[in-house]
C-alpha positions in Angstrom: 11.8 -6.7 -17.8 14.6 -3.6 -18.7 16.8 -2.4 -15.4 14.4 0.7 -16.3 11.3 -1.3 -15.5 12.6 -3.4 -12.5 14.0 -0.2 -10.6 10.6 1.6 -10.9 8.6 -1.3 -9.7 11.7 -1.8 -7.0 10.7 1.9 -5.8 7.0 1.3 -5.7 7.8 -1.8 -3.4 9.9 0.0 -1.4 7.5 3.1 -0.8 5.1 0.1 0.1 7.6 -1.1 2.6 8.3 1.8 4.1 4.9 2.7 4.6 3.7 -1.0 6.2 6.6 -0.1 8.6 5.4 3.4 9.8 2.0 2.5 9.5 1.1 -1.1 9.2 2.4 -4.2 10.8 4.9 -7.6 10.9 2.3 -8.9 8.2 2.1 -6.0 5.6 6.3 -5.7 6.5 6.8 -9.2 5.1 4.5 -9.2 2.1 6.5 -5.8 0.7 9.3 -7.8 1.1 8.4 -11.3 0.0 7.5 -9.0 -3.6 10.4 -7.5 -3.9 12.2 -10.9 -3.8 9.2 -12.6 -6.1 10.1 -9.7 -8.7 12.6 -11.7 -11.1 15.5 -9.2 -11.4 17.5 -8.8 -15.0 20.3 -10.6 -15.8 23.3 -9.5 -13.9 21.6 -7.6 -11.2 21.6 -8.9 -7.5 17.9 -8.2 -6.4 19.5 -8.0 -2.8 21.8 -5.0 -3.6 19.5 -3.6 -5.9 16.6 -3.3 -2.9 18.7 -2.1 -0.6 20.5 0.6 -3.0 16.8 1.5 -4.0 15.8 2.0 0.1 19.5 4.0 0.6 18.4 6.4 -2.2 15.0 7.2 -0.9 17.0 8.7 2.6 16.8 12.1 2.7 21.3 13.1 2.8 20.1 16.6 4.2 18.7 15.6 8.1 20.9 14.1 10.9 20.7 10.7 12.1 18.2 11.8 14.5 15.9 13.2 13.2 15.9 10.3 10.3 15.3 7.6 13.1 14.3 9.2 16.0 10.7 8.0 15.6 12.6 4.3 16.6 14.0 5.3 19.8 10.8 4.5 21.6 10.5 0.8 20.0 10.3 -1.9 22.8 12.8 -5.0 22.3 13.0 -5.2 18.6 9.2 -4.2 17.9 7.5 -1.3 16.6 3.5 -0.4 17.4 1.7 -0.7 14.6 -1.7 1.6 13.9 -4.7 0.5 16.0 -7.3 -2.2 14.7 -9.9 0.0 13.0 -7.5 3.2 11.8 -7.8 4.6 9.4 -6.2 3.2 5.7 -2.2 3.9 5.5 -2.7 7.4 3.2 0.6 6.7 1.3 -1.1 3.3 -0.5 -4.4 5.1 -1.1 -2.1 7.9 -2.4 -0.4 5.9 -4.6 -3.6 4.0 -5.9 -5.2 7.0 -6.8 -2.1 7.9 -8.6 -2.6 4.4 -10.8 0.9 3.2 -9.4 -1.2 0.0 -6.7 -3.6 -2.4 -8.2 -6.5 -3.6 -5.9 -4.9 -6.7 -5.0 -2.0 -4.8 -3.3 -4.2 -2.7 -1.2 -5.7 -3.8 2.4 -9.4 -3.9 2.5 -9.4 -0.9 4.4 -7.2 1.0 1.6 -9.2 -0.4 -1.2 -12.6 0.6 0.6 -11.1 4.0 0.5 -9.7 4.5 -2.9 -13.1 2.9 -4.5 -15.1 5.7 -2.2 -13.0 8.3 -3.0 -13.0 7.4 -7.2 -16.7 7.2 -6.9 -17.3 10.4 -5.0 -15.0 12.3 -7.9 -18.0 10.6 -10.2 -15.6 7.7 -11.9 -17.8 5.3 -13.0 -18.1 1.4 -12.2 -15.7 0.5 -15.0 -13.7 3.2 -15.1 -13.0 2.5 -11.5 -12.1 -1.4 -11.9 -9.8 -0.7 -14.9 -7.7 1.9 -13.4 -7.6 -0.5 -10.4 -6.7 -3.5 -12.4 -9.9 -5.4 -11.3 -13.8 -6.4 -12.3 -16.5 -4.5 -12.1 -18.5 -6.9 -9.9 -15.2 -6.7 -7.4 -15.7 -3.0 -7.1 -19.8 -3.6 -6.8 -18.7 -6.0 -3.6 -16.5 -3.7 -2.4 -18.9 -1.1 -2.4 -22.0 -2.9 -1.2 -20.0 -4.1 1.8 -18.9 -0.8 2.9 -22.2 0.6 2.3 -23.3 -1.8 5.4 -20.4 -1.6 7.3 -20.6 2.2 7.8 -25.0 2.1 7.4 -26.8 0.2 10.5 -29.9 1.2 9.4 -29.6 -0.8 5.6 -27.5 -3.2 7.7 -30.6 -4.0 10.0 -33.0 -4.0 6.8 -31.0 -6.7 5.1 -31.2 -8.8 7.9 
């Protein structure tokens, strides 16, 4: 992997991060950073220095300290909330899968059942839809026919 290729995917990990910790939880928080230190660095990089460079360049040098970490000031001993069981998919992963920059196995179900309704609702077909999202075709079909009965009682109640 060039320095090019390993700070791109180091930005795509740290967008993920950042989103599992303004949207997600402790679990999605640890597998963005458990990948960044599974992605084997080049020779003669620190992958420590390198993630935390990569997270100091995505902070915006034009806003004051409060308004770039006020949203923490109400976080009980060490904590943060995390979204409610049942919300909706984090919008910056669906975002970037759309964009072809997340695979299906780096999406929540939730995200993926999202991105797959979304790609089929702008008419992408079966394949087309498990390529761009790295996966097979009878994953998407799954995907689909589950969410079909999660958000349809009615087929729910005749499969039974």
């Amino acid at each position: 992997m060039t320095p090019e290729q390993y700070t791109e995917t180091l930005a795509l990990i740290a967008m993920r991060l950042t989103a599992a910790v303004r949207d997600e939880g402790p679990q999605e928080v640890a597998e963005a950073i458990a990948a960044a230190h599974a992605l084997p660095p080049p020779p003669g990089i620190d992958p420590t220095v390198a993630f935390a460079v990569t997270l100091a360049a995505a902070i915006p040098t034009d806003r004051t300290r409060t308004q770039l970490w006020g949203w923490t000031l109400g976080i009980p001993n060490g904590t943060y909330t995390t979204i409610p069981t049942g919300a909706a998919a984090n919008r910056f992963a669906t975002e970037m899968a759309l964009a072809g920059h997340l695979t299906l196995d780096a999406l929540t179900d939730d995200e993926a059942t999202t991105v797959i309704t979304i790609l089929t609702e702008r008419d992408w077909p079966l394949n087309a839809i498990a390529a761009h999202l790295d996966t097979e075709p009878a994953t998407i079909h799954r995907i689909r026919k589950a969410s079909t009965r999660r958000h349809n009682p009615a087929r729910r109640e005749d499969a039974a």
